[in-house]
Residue, then its C-alpha position, 0 to 999 in steps of 0.5 A: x092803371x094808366x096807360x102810359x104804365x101798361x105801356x111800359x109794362x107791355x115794352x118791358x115784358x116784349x124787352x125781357x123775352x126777348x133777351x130770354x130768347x136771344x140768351x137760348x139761342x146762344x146757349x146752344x152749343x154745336x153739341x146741341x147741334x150734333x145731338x139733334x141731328x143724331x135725333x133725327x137721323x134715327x127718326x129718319x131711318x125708321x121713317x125709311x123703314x116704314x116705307x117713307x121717300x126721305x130723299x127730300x129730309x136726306x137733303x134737308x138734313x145734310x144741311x144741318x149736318x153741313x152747319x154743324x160741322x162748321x159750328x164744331x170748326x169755329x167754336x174756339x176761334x169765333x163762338x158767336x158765330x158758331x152758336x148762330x150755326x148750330x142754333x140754325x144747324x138745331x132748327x133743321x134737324x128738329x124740323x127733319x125729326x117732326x117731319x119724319x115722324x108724321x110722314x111715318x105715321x101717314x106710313x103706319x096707316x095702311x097696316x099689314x091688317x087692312x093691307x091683309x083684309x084687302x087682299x082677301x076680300x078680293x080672293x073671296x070675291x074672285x072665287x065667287x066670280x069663278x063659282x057663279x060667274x058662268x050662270x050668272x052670264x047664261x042666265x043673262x043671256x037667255x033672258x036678253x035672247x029667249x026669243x032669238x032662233x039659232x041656226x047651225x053655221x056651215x063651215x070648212x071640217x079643216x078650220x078651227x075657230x079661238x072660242x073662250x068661255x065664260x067659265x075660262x074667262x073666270x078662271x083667269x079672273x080667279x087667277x089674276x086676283x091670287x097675283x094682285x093679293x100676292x103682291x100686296x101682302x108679299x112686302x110685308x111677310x118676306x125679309x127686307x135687305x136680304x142682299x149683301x151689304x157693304x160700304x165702299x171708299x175709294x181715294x181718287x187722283x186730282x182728275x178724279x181717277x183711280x192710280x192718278x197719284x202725285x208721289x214726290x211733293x215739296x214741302x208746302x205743296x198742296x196735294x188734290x185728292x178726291x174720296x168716293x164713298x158709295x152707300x150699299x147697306x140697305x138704308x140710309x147711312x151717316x158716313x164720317x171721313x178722317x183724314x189722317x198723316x202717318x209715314x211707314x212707323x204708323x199703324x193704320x185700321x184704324x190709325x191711333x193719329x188725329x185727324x187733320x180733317x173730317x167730312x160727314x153726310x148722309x148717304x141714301x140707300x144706292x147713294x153715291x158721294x165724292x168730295x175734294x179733299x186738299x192737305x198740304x204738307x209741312x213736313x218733308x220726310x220719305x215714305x209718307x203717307x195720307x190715310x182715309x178712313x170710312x166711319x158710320x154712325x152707331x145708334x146703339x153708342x149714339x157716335x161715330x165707329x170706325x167701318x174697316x174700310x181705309x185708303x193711303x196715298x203714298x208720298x215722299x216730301x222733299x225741302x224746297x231747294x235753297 
């Protein structure tokens, strides 16, 4: 075969997987994307579980969280541009799951057997120090000091000199390795997260306090307003924030409207997160209200469930003079 034709051959074969790669790569939809990171926030947990910091893979995949929800917001307007952002969203959640996962094997390595093992060897050998320590020490010192003369010291009756022996320097030996092994075994036989659990969300003004809520707007206007959730549960948490508009007819806990917006990150364990939120009105109307909702992601359903914890903000919306 000439070399010519190799050539064509080898150009062709790179032409045609590239267009197999390019063709995946745009196939992947921003449910692709939400799979994934549901994959590996799973993986993460368990790594967490397991003793692993995933501080670093919490903010690795709050990125593919960011991207994805991007992508779910321009699939109808720009397609491309959504596919490029969850086909990027899908790469760092699979690359959060391979880490975790190896972090949480390295985890698995020192297992409550060896951890077990250690902790009782050294109880067996602060017994062996207690039991034959103190002859082992006179013995020594005889030895070194066989031919040494001893001599009574004169002292006062009244004065009492600190004297330690050997046998209670032993002892606190004993003792100090009954409290190492206690310590290193403990973790692994006592509860985790034996305290109380909970989810916080609160609905700040625009400087970001508490009761500092605009009550009349006009029509078109843009209400500032901040939400603050606060991660109590132990573990990290994948927390969702709908946005939703009702007035005084509209039930809520959950409110059967659909959102107007939706937020999502993953929280660790004691983690905090506040974020703006701006909704403009365009209805005028008196008594109406924006209403917060808290929601966390079930493994168990593989989605998002509502949490039982909501805000509002009252509002009454008035037309524009004329």
């Amino acid at each position: 075969m000439r070399a010519s034709s190799k050539l064509s051959m080898i150009l062709l074969l790179t032409i045609l997987l590239s267009a197999i790669a390019i063709t995946h790569a745009q196939s992947i939809t921003a449910n692709d994307a939400q799979n994934s990171v549901n994959n590996a926030y799973k993986t993460l947990v368990a790594a967490y579980d397991s003793g692993v910091d995933v501080s670093k893979l919490i903010v690795q995949l709050n990125q593919a969280v960011s991207l994805t929800s991007q992508a779910q917001t321009l699939t109808d307007s720009s397609p491309q541009q959504a596919q490029a952002l969850a086909s990027q969203a899908q790469a760092i959640a699979q690359n959060v799951t391979a880490l975790a996962t190896a972090d949480k094997e390295k985890a698995l390595g020192l297992s409550p057997i060896i951890v077990a093992v250690s902790a009782a060897i050294l109880v067996i050998a602060g017994c062996l120090i207690y039991l034959y320590g103190p002859k082992f020490f006179w013995k020594t010192w005889l030895n070194l000091r066989k031919n040494y003369y001893v001599r009574a010291k004169n002292g006062s009756p009244k004065s009492k000199d600190l004297i330690i022996t050997w046998e209670e320097v032993c002892a606190v030996i004993l003792g100090v390795t009954v409290v190492i092994a206690l310590v290193a075994t403990a973790p692994f036989f006592l509860p985790k997260n034996t305290s109380e659990q909970f989810s916080e969300l609160g609905i700040l003004g625009p400087n970001m306090q508490l009761g500092d809520y605009p009550t009349q707007i006009v029509t078109g206007q843009t209400v500032n307003l901040y939400v603050y959730v606060s991660n109590q549960m132990g573990q990290p948490m994948y927390y969702g924030v709908m946005v939703k508009l009702g007035d005084n007819n509209t039930a809520v806990d959950p409110a059967p409207v659909t959102p107007i917006q939706q937020f999502t990150s993953i929280l660790p364990n004691n983690g905090t997160w506040t974020f703006p939120v701006n909704v403009t009105l365009t209805q005028s109307g008196l008594d109406q209200r924006i209403i917060f909702e808290l929601w966390i992601y079930n493994e168990t359903i593989n989605q998002m469930q509502y949490n039982e914890r909501w805000g509002q903000v009252w509002l009454n919306v008035t037309a524009p003079a004329s």
